[in-house]
PDB file of N, CA, C and O in Angstrom:
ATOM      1  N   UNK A   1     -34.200   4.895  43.628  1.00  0.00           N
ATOM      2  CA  UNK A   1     -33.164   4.232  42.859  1.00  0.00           C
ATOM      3  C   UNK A   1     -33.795   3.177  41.965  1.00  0.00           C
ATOM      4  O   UNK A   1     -34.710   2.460  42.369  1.00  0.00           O
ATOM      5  N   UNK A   2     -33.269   3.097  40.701  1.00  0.00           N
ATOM      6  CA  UNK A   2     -33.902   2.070  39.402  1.00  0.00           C
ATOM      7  C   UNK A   2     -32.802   1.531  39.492  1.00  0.00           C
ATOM      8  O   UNK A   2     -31.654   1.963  39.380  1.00  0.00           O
ATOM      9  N   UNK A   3     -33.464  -0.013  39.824  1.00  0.00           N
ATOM     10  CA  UNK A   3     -32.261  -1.447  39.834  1.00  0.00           C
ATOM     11  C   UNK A   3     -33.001  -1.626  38.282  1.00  0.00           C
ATOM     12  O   UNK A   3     -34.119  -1.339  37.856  1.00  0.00           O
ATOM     13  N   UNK A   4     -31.959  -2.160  37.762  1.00  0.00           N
ATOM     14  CA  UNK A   4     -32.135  -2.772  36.283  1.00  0.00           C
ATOM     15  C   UNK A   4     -31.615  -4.100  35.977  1.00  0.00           C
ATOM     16  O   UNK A   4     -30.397  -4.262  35.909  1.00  0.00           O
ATOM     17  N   UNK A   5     -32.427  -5.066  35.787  1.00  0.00           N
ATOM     18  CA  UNK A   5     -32.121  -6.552  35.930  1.00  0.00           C
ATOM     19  C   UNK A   5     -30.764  -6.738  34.415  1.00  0.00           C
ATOM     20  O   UNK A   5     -30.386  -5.927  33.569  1.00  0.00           O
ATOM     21  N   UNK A   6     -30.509  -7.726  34.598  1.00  0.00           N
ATOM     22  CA  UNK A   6     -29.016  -7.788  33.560  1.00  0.00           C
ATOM     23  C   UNK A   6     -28.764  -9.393  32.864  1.00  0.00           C
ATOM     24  O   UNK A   6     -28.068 -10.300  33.320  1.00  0.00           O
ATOM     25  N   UNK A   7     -29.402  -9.380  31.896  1.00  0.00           N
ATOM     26  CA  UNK A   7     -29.687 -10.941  31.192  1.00  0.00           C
ATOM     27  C   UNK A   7     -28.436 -11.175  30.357  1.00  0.00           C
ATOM     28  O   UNK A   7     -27.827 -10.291  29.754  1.00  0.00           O
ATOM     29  N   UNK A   8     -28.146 -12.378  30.391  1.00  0.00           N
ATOM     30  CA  UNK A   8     -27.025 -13.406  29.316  1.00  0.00           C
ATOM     31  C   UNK A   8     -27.957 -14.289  28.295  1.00  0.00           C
ATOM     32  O   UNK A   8     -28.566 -15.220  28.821  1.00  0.00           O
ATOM     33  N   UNK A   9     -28.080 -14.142  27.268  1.00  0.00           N
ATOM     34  CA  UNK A   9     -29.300 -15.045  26.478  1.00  0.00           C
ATOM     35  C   UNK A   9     -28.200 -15.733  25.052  1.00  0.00           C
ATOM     36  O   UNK A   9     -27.450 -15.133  24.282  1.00  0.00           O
ATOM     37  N   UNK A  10     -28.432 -16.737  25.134  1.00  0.00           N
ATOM     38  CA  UNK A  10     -27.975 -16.960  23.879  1.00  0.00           C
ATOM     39  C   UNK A  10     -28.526 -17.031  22.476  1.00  0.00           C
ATOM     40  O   UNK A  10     -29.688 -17.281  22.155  1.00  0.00           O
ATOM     41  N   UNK A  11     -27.035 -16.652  21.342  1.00  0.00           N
ATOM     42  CA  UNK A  11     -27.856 -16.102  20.738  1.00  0.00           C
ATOM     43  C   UNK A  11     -28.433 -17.011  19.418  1.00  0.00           C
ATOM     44  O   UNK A  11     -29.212 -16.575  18.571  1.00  0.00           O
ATOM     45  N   UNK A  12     -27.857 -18.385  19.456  1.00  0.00           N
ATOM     46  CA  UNK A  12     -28.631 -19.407  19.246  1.00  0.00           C
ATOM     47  C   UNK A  12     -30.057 -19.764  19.261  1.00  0.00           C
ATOM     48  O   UNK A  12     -30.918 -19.720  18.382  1.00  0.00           O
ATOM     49  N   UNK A  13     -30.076 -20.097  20.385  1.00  0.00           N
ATOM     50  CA  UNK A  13     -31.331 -20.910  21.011  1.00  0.00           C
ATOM     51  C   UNK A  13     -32.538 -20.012  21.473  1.00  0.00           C
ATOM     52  O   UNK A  13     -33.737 -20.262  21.344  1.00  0.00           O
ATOM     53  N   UNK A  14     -31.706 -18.467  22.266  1.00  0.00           N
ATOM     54  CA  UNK A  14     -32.643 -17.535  23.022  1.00  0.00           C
ATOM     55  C   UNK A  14     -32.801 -17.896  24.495  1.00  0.00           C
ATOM     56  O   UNK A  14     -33.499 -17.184  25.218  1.00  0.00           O
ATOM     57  N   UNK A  15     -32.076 -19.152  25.043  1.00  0.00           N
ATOM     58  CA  UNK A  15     -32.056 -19.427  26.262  1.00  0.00           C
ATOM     59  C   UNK A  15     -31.403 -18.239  27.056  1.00  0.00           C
ATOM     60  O   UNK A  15     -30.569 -17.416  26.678  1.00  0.00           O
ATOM     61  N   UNK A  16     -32.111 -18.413  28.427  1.00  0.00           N
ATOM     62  CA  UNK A  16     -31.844 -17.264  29.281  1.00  0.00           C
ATOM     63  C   UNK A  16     -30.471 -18.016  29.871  1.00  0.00           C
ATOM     64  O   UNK A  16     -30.868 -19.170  30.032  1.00  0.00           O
ATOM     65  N   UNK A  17     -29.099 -17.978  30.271  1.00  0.00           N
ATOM     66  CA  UNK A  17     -28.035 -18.591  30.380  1.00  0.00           C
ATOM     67  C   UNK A  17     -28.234 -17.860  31.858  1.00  0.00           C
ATOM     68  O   UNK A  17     -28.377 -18.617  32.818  1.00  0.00           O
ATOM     69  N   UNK A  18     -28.251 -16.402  32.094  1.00  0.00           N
ATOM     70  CA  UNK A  18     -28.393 -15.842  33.522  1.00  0.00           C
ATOM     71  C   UNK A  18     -28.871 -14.684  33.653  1.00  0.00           C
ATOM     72  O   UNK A  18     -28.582 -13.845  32.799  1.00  0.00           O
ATOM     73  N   UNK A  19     -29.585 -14.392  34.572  1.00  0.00           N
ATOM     74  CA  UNK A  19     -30.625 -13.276  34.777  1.00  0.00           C
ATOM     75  C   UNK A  19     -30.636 -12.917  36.061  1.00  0.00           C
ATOM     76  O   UNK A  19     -31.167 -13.716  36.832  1.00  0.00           O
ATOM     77  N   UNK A  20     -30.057 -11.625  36.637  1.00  0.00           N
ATOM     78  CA  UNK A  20     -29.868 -10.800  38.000  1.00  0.00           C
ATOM     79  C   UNK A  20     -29.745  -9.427  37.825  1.00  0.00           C
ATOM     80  O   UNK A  20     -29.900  -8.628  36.902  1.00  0.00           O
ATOM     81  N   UNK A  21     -29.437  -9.399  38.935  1.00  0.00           N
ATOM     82  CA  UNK A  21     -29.336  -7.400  39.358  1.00  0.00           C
ATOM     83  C   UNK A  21     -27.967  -7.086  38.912  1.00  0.00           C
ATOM     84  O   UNK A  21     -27.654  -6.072  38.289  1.00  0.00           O
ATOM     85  N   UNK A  22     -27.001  -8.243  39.359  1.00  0.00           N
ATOM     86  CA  UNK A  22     -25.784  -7.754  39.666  1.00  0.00           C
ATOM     87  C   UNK A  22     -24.827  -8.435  38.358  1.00  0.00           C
ATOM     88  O   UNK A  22     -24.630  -9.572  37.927  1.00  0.00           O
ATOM     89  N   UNK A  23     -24.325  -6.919  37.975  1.00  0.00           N
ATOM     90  CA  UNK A  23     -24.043  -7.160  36.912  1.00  0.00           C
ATOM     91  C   UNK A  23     -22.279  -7.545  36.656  1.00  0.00           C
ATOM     92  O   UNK A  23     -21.240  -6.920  36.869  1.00  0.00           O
ATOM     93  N   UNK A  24     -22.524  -8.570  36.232  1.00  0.00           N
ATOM     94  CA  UNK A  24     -21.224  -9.705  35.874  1.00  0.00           C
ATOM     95  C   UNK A  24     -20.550  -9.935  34.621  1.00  0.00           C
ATOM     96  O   UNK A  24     -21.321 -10.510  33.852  1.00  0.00           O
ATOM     97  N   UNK A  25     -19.392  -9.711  34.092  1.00  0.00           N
ATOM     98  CA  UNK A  25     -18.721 -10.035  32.709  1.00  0.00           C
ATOM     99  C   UNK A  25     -19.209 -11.432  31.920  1.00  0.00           C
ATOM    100  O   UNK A  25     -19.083 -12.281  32.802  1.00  0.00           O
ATOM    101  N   UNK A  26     -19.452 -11.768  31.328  1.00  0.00           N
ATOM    102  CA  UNK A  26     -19.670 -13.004  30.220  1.00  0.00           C
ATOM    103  C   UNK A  26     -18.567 -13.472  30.653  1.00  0.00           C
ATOM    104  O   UNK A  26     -19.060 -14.205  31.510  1.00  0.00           O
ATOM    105  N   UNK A  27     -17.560 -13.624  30.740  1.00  0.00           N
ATOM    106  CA  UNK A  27     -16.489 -14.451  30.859  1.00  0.00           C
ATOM    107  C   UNK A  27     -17.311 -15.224  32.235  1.00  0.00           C
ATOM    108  O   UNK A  27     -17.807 -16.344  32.111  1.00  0.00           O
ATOM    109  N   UNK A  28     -17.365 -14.456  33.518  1.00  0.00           N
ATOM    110  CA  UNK A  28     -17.181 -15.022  34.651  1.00  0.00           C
ATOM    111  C   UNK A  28     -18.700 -15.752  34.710  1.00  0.00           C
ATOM    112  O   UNK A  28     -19.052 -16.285  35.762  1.00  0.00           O
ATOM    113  N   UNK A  29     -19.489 -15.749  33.653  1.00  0.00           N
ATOM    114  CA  UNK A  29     -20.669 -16.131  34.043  1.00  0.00           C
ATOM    115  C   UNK A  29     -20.354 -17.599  32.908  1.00  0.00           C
ATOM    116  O   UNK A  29     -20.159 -18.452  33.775  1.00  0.00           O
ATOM    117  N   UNK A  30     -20.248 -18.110  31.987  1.00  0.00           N
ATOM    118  CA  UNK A  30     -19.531 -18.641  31.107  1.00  0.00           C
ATOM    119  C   UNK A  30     -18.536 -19.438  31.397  1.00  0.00           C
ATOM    120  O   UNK A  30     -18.509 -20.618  31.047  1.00  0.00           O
ATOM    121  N   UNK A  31     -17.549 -18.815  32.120  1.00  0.00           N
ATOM    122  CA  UNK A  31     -16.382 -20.005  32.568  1.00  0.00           C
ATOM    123  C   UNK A  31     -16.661 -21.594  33.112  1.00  0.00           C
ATOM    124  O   UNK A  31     -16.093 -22.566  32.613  1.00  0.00           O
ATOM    125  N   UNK A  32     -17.843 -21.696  34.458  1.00  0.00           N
ATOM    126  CA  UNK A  32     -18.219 -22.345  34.481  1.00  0.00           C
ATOM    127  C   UNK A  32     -19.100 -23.826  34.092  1.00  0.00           C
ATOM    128  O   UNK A  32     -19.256 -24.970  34.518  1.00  0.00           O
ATOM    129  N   UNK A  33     -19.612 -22.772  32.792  1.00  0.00           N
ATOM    130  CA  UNK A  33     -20.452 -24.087  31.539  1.00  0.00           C
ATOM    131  C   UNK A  33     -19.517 -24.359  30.397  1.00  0.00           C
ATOM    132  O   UNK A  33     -19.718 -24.940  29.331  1.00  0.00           O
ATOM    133  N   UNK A  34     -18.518 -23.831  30.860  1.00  0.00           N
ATOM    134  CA  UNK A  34     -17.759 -24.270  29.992  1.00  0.00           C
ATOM    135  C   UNK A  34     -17.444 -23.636  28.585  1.00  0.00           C
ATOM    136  O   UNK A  34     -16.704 -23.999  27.670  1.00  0.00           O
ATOM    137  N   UNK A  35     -18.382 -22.419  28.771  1.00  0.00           N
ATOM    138  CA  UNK A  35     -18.402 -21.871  27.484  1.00  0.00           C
ATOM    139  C   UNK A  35     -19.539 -22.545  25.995  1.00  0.00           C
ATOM    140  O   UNK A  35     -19.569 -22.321  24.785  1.00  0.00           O
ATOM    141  N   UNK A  36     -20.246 -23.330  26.840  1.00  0.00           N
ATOM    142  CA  UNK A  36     -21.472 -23.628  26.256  1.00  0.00           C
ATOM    143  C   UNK A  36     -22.912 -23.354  26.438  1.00  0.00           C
ATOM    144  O   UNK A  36     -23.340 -23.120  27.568  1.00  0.00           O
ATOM    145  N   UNK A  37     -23.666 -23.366  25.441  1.00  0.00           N
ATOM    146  CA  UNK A  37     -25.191 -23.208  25.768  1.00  0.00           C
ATOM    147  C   UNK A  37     -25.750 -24.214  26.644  1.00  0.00           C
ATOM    148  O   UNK A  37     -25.932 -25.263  26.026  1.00  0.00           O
ATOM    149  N   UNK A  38     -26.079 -24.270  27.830  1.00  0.00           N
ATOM    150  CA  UNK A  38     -26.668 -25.886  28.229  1.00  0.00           C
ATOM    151  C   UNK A  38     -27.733 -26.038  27.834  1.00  0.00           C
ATOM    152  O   UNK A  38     -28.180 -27.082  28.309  1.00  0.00           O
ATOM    153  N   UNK A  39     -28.475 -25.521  27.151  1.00  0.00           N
ATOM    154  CA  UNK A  39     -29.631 -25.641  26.520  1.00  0.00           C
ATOM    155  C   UNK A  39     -29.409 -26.509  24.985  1.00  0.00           C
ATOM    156  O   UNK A  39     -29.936 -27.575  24.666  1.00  0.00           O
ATOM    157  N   UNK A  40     -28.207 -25.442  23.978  1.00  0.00           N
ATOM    158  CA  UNK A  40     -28.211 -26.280  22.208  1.00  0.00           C
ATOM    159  C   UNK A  40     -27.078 -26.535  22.509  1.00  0.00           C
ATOM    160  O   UNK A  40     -26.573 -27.128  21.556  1.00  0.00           O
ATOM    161  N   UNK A  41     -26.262 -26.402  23.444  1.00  0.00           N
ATOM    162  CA  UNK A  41     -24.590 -26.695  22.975  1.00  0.00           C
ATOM    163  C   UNK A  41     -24.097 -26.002  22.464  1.00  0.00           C
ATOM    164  O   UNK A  41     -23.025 -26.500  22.120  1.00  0.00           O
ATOM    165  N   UNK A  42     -24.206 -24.727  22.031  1.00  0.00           N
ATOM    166  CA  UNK A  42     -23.653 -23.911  20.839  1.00  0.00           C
ATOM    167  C   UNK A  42     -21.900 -23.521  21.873  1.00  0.00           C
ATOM    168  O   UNK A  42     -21.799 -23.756  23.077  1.00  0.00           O
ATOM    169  N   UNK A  43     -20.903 -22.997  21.123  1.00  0.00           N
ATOM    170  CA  UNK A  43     -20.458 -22.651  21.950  1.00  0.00           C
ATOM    171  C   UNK A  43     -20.313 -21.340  21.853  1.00  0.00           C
ATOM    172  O   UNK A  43     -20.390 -20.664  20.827  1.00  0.00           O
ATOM    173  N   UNK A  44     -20.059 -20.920  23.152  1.00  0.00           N
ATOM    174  CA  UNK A  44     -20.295 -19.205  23.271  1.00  0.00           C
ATOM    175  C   UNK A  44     -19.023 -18.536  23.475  1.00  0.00           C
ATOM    176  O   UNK A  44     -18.173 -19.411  23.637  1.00  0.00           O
ATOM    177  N   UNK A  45     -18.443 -17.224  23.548  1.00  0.00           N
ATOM    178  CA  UNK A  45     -17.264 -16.647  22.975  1.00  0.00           C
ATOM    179  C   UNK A  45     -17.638 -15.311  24.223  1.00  0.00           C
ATOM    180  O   UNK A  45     -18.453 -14.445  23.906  1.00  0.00           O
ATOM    181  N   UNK A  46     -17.141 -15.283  25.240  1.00  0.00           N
ATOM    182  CA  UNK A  46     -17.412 -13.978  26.170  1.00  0.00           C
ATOM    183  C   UNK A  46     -17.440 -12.619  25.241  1.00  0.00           C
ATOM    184  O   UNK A  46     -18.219 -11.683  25.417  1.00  0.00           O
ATOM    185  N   UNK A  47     -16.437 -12.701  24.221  1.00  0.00           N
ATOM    186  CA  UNK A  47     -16.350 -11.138  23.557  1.00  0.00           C
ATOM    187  C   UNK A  47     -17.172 -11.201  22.899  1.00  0.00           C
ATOM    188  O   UNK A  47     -16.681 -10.401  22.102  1.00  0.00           O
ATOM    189  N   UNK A  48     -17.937 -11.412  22.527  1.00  0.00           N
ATOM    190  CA  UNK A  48     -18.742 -11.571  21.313  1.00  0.00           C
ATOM    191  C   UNK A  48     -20.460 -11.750  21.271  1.00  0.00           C
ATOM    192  O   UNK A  48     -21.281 -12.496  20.737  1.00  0.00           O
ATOM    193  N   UNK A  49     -20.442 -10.289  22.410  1.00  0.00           N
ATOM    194  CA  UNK A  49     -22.092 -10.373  22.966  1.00  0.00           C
ATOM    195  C   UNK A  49     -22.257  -8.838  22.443  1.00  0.00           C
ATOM    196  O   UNK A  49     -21.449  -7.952  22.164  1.00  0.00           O
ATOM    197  N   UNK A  50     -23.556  -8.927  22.441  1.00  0.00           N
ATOM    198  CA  UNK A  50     -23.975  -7.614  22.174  1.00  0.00           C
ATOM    199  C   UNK A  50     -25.273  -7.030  23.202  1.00  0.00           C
ATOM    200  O   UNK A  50     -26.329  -7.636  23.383  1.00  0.00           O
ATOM    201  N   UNK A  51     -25.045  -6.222  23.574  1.00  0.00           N
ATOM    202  CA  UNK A  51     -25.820  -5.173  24.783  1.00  0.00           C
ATOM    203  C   UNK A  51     -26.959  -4.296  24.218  1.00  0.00           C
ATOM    204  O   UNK A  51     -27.002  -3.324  23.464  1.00  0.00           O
ATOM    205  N   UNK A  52     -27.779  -4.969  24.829  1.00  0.00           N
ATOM    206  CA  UNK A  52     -28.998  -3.878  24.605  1.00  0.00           C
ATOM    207  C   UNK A  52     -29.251  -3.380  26.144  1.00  0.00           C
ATOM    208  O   UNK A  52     -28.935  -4.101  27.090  1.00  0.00           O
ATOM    209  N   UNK A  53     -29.831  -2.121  26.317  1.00  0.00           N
ATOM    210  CA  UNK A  53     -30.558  -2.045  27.315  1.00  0.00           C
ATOM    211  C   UNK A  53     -32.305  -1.830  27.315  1.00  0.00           C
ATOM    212  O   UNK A  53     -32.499  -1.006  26.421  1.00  0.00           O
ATOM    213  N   UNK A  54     -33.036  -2.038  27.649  1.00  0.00           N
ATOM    214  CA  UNK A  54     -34.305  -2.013  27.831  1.00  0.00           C
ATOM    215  C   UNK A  54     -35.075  -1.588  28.934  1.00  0.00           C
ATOM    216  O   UNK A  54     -34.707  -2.093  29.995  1.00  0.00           O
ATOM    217  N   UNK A  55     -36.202  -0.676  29.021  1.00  0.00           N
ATOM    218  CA  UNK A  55     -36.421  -0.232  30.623  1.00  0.00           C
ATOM    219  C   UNK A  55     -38.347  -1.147  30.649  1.00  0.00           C
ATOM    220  O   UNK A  55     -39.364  -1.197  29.957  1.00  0.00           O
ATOM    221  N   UNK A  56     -37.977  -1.510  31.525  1.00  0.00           N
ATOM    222  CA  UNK A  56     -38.988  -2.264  32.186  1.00  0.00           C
ATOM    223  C   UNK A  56     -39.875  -1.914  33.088  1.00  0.00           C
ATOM    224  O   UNK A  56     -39.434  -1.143  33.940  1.00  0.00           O
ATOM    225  N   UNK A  57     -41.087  -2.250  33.199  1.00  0.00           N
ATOM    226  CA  UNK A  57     -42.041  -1.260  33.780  1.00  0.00           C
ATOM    227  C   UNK A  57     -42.620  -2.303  34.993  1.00  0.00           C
ATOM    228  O   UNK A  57     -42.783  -3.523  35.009  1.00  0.00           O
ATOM    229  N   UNK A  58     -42.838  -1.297  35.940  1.00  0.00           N
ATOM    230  CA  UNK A  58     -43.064  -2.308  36.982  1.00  0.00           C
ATOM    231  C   UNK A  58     -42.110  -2.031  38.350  1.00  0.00           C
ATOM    232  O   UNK A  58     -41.299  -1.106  38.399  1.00  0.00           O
ATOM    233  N   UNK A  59     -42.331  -2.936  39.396  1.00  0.00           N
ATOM    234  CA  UNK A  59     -41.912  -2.581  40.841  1.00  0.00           C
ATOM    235  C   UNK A  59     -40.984  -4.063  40.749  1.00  0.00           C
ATOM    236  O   UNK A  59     -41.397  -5.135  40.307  1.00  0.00           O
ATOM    237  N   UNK A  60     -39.602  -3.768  41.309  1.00  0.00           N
ATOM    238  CA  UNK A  60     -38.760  -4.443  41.601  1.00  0.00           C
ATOM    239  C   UNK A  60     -38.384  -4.474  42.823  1.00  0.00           C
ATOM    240  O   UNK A  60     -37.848  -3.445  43.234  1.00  0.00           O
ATOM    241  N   UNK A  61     -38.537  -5.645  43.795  1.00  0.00           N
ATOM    242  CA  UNK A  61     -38.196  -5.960  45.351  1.00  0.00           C
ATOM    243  C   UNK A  61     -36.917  -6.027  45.236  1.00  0.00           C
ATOM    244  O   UNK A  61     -36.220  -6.260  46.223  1.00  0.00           O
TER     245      UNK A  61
END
């Protein structure tokens, strides 16, 4: 089985906002900061992300 890690980055700054396995809506990851970058402040908009996927090489525990 290929676990595939699942990043929130903003698209400001490039800060990593959240990075896991388990994959979570922008809203629910977001609600909490308020809907800001804690890095520039920018503010961020849950709908309004865009998805890439990427395959990564390497062994994941």
């Amino acid at each position: 089985m290929h676990r595939m890690a699942y990043e929130l980055i903003c698209s400001k700054c490039g800060h990593m906002i959240y990075s896991g396995f388990d994959l979570r809506s922008p809203n629910d990851i977001l609600k909490p900061l308020g809907f800001t970058c804690r890095k520039c402040g920018a503010k961020l908009t849950p709908t309004n992300f865009k998805t890439e996927v990427m395959k990564l090489e390497g062994k994941f525990a």
